[in-house]
C-alpha positions in Angstrom: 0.0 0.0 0.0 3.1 2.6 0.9 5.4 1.4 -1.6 5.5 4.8 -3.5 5.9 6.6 -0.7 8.9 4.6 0.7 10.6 4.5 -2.8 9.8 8.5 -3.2 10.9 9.0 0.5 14.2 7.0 -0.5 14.9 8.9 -3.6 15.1 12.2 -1.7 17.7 10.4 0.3 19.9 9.3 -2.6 19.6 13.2 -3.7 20.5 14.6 -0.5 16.7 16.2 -0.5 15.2 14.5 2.2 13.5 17.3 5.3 13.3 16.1 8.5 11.5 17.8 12.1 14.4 18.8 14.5 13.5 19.0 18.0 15.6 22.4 18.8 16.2 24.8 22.2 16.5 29.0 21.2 17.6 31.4 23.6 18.2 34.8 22.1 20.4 34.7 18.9 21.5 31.0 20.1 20.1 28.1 19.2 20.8 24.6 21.0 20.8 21.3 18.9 22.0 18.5 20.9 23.3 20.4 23.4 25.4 22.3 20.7 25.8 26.4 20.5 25.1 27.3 17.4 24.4 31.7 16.2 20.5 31.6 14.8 21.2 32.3 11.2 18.5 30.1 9.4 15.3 32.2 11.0 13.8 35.3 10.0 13.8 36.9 13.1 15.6 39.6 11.3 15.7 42.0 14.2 15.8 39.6 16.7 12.5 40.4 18.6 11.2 37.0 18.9 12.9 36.0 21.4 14.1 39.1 23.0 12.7 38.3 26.4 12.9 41.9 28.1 10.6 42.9 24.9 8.2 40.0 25.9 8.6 40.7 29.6 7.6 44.2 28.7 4.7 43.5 27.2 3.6 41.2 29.7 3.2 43.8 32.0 0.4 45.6 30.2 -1.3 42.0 28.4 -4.2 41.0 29.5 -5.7 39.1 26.2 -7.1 35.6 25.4 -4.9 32.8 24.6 -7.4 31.4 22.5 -9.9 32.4 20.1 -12.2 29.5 19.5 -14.2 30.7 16.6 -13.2 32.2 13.1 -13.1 35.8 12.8 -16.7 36.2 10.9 -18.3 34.6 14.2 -16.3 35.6 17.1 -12.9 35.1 16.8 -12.6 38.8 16.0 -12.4 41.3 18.2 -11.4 45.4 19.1 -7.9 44.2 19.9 -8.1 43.4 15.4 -9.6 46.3 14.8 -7.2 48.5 16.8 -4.2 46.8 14.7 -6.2 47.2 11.2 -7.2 50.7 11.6 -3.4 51.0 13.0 -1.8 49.4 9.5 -4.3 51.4 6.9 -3.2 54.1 8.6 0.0 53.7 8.5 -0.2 53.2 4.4 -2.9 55.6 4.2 -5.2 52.7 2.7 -8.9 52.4 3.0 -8.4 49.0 5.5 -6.5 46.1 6.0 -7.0 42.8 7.0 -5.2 40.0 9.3 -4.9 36.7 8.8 -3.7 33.4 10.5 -0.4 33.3 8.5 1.5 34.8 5.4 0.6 31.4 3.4 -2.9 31.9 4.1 -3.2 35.4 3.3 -1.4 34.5 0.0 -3.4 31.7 -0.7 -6.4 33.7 0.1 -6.1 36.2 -1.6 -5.1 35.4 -5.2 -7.7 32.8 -5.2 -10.3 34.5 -4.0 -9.7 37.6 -6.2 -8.9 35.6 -9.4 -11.1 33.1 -11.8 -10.9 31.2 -15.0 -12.1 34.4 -16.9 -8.9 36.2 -15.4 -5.1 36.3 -15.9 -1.8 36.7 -13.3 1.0 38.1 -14.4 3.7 36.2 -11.7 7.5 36.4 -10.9 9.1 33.2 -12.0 10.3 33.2 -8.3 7.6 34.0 -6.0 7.0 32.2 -3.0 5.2 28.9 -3.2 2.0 30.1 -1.3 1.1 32.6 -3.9 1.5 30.2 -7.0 -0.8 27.7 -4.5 -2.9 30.2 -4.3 -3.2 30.9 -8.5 -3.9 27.2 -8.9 -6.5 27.2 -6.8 -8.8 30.1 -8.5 -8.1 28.4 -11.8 -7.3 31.9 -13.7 -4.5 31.4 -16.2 -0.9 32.4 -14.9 1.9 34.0 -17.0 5.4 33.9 -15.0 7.6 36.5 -16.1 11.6 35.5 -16.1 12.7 37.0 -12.5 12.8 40.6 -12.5 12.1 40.6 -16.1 9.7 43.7 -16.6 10.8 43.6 -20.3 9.6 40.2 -20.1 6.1 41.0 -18.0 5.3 43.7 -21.0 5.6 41.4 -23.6 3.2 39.2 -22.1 1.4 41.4 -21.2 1.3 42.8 -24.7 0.4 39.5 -26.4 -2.6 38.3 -23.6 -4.0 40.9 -21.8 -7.1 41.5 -23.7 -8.3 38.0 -23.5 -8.9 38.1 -19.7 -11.1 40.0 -17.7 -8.9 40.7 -14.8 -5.6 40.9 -14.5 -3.2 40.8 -11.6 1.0 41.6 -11.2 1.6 39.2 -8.3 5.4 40.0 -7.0 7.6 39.9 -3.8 9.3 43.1 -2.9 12.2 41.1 -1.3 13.0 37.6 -2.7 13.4 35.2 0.4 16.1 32.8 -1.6 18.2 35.1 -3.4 17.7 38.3 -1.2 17.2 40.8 -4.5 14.6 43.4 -4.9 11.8 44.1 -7.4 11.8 48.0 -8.9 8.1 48.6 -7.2 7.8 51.6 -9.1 8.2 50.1 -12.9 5.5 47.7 -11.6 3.2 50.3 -11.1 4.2 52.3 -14.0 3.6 48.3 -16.1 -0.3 48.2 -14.1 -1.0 51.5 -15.0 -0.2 51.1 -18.5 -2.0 47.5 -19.0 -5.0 48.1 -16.6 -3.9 46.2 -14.3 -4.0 45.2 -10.0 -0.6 45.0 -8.5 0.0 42.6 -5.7 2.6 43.3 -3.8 4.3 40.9 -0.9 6.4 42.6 1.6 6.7 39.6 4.0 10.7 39.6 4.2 11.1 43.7 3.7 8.4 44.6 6.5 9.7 46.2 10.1 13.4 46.0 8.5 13.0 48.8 5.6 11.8 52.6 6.1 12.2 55.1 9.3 9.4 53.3 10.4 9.5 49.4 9.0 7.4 49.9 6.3 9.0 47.9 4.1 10.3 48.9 0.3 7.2 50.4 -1.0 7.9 53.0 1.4 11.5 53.6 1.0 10.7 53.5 -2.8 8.2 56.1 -2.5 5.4 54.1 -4.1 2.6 52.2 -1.2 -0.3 54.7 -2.7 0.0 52.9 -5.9 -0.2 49.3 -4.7 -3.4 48.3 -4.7 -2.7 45.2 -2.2 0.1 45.0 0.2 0.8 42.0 2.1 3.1 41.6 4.9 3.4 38.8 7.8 3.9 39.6 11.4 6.2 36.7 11.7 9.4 37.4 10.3 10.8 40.8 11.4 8.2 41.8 13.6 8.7 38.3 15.7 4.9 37.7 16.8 2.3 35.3 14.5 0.0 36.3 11.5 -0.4 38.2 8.2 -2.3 41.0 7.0 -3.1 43.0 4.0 -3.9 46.5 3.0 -6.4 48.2 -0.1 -9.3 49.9 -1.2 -12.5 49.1 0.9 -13.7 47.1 -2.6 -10.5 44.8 -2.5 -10.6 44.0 1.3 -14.4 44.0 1.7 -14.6 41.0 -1.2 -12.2 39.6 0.9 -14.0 39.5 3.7 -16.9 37.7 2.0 -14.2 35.1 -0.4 -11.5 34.4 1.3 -12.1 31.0 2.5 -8.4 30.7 4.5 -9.9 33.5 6.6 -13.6 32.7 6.4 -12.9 28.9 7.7 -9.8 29.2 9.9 -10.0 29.5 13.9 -8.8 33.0 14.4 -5.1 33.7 16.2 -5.7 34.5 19.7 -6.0 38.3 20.5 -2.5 38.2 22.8 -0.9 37.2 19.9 -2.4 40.3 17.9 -1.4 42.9 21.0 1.7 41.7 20.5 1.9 42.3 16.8 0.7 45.5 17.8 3.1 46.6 20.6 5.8 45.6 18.5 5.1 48.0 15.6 4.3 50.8 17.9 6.7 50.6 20.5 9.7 48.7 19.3 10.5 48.9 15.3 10.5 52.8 16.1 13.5 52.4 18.2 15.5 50.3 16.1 16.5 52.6 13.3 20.2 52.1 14.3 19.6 48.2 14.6 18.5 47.9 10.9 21.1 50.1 9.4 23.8 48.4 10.6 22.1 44.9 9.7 22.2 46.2 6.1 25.9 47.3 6.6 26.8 43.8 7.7 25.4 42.4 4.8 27.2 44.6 2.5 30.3 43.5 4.9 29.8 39.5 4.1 28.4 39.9 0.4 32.5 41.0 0.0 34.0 38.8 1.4 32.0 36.1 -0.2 33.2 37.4 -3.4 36.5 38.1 -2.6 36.7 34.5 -2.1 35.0 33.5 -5.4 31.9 32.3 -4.0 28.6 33.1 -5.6 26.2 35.4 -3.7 23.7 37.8 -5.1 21.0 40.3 -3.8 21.5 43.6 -1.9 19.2 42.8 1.3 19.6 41.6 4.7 19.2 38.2 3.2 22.5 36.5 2.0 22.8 33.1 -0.2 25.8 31.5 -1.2 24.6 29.5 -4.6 26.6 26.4 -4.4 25.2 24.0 -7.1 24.8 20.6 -5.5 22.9 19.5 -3.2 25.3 17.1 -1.7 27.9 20.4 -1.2 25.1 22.5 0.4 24.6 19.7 2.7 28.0 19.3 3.4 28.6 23.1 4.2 26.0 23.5 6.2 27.6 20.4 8.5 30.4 22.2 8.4 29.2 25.8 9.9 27.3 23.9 11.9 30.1 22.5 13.7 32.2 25.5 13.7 28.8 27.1 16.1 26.5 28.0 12.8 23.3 27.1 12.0 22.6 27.5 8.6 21.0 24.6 7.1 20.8 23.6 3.6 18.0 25.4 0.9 17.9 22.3 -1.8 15.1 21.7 -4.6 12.1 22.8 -4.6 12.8 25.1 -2.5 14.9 26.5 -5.1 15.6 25.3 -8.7 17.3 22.4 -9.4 21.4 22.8 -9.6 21.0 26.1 -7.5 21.2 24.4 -4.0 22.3 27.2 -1.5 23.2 27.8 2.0 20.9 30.8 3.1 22.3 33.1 5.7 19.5 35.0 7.0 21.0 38.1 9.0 20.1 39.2 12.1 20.7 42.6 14.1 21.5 41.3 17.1 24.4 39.4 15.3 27.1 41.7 14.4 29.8 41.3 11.3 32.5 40.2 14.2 30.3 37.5 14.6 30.2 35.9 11.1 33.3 36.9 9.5 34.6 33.5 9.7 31.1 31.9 7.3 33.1 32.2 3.8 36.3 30.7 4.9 34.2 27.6 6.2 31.9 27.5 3.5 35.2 27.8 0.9 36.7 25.2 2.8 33.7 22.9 2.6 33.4 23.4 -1.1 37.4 23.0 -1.5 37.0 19.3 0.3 34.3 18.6 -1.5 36.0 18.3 -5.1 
């Protein structure tokens, strides 16, 4: 009956692809694997707030919010402690409203099937996250992915099959989680504009690091009024739990009534949502200093890594070392992880075949000093490995 299974399950092995659950300890910017120290470089606590405990003892002190929800938001899992963050995020990008949800892969999902149909097109980065080309193939609309970064590319298509659909959406990531580069927001918009268009935008990996006050690229690129959805997650940067978006009161109020990972999902309990909430307004403000040096040490290791002849690309806090194999990307990451860093392995399908990777996701609360020594491991792990 499982035979498929076990011979699938053993091919992953024989191609150094196989995932498993590890059973891990994190205090602060440590993390403990059997009882080995190892620097957190494989998270996306980018600023280090998740488990910052004087931040969470702080906010103890003034929580007093449900640990559970028991209902979905459209019966009562909702409550003023949402609608005090929502009216707090459309504010903040001067939209009509936004809306939380239980997770960045539900929000993604959500969304681009519920907005999208088999009389409508999407207009998708070849390398956006899996949740929003889940979400595509579940409204059955017909998807056009544009080579990465490729606006010459989008127009064409755009050019050629536009007129056949009723609706059409430009679906993209501001920040790319695997190779750490950034999309030109403001050609996007000028490409919607021109082709009638809604642009999508997904800020998971860019909010509370970019802008004076986290925003994410949109706002350091000048360009959040024309974005007609913004999507960001609570749990990367920001350290808590949850998604949301931002748009017109058409977009999110369709939402509302179509979304069926927010219409059929328990909602996140309300602490969880104070925190989001305390974090944005009391924290990200103070950590202006925090997220200009994290760039700076990015900048640091992306030279070194070159000066050694590895291959790294992107400008972001967001750093991946393309190595090829997945048997070398394993064998790196055995080999940071024994010198005290975890970094673990980014293989297919994660990525595209032949492009496996070690990821080194940056954190603030790590500084250069800390890392320098990465690229001489990881040259020495490739160097044994031929």
């Amino acid at each position: 009956m499982f035979e498929r299974y076990n011979k699938e399950l053993q091919e992953l092995k024989d191609n150094f692809c196989n995932r498993k659950l590890i059973s891990l300890k994190k205090t602060g910017k440590y993390i403990f694997e059997d009882n080995k120290k190892c620097l957190n470089l494989s998270s996306n606590d980018y600023l280090g707030i998740a488990e910052d405990r004087k931040i969470l003892k702080n906010f103890l002190k003034i929580a007093d919010f449900s640990m559970g929800s028991a209902s979905s938001r459209l019966l009562t899992g909702s409550s003023y402690v949402y609608a005090k963050l929502e009216c707090l995020l459309a504010a903040l990008y001067r939209k009509d409203k936004a809306l939380i949800f239980n997770s960045g892969y539900h929000a993604n999902t959500g969304i681009m099937s519920a907005l999208l149909s088999k009389k409508d097109a999407v207009f998708c980065d070849k390398l956006n996250h899996a949740s929003i080309l889940d979400g595509i193939k579940l409204s059955e609309a017909k998807m056009f992915r544009y080579k990465h970064l490729d606006y010459e590319h989008l127009e064409e298509l755009l050019q050629k099959n536009r007129n056949e659909y009723d609706t059409a959406i430009i679906v993209t990531e501001s920040l790319f989680s695997m190779d750490g580069d950034i999309a030109d927001l403001n050609k996007l918009v000028e490409i919607k504009k021109k082709y009638n268009a809604i642009l999508v935008v997904d800020e998971a990996h860019a909010f509370g690091v970019y802008g004076n006050r986290g925003l994410g690229l949109a706002g350091v690129q000048g360009c959040i009024d024309e974005i007609d959805i913004l999507i960001a997650t609570f749990g990367k940067a920001i350290g808590s739990m949850g998604a949301f978006c931002t748009g017109q009161d058409v977009l999110i109020n369709y939402l509302i009534n179509k979304c069926r990972p927010l219409i059929f999902s328990t909602a996140i309990p309300e602490i969880n949502i104070a925190f989001s909430y305390y974090v944005i307004t009391e924290v990200i403000p103070n950590l202006r200093v925090e997220r200009q040096e994290l760039l700076k040490t990015a900048e640091k290791l992306r030279e070194k890594l070159l000066s050694l002849g590895l291959k790294t690309m992107g400008s972001s806090h967001i750093v991946p070392v393309i190595l090829g194999e997945n048997k070398i990307a394993v064998e790196a990451s055995k080999e940071l992880i024994n010198n005290g860093y975890y970094l673990l392995p980014i293989r297919h399908p994660t990525v595209a075949q032949n492009t496996a990777r070690v990821r080194i996701s940056l954190r603030a609360d790590i500084s250069y000093g800390e890392i320098e020594e990465i690229p001489d491991l990881i040259n020495k792990a490739v160097k044994s490995d031929f």
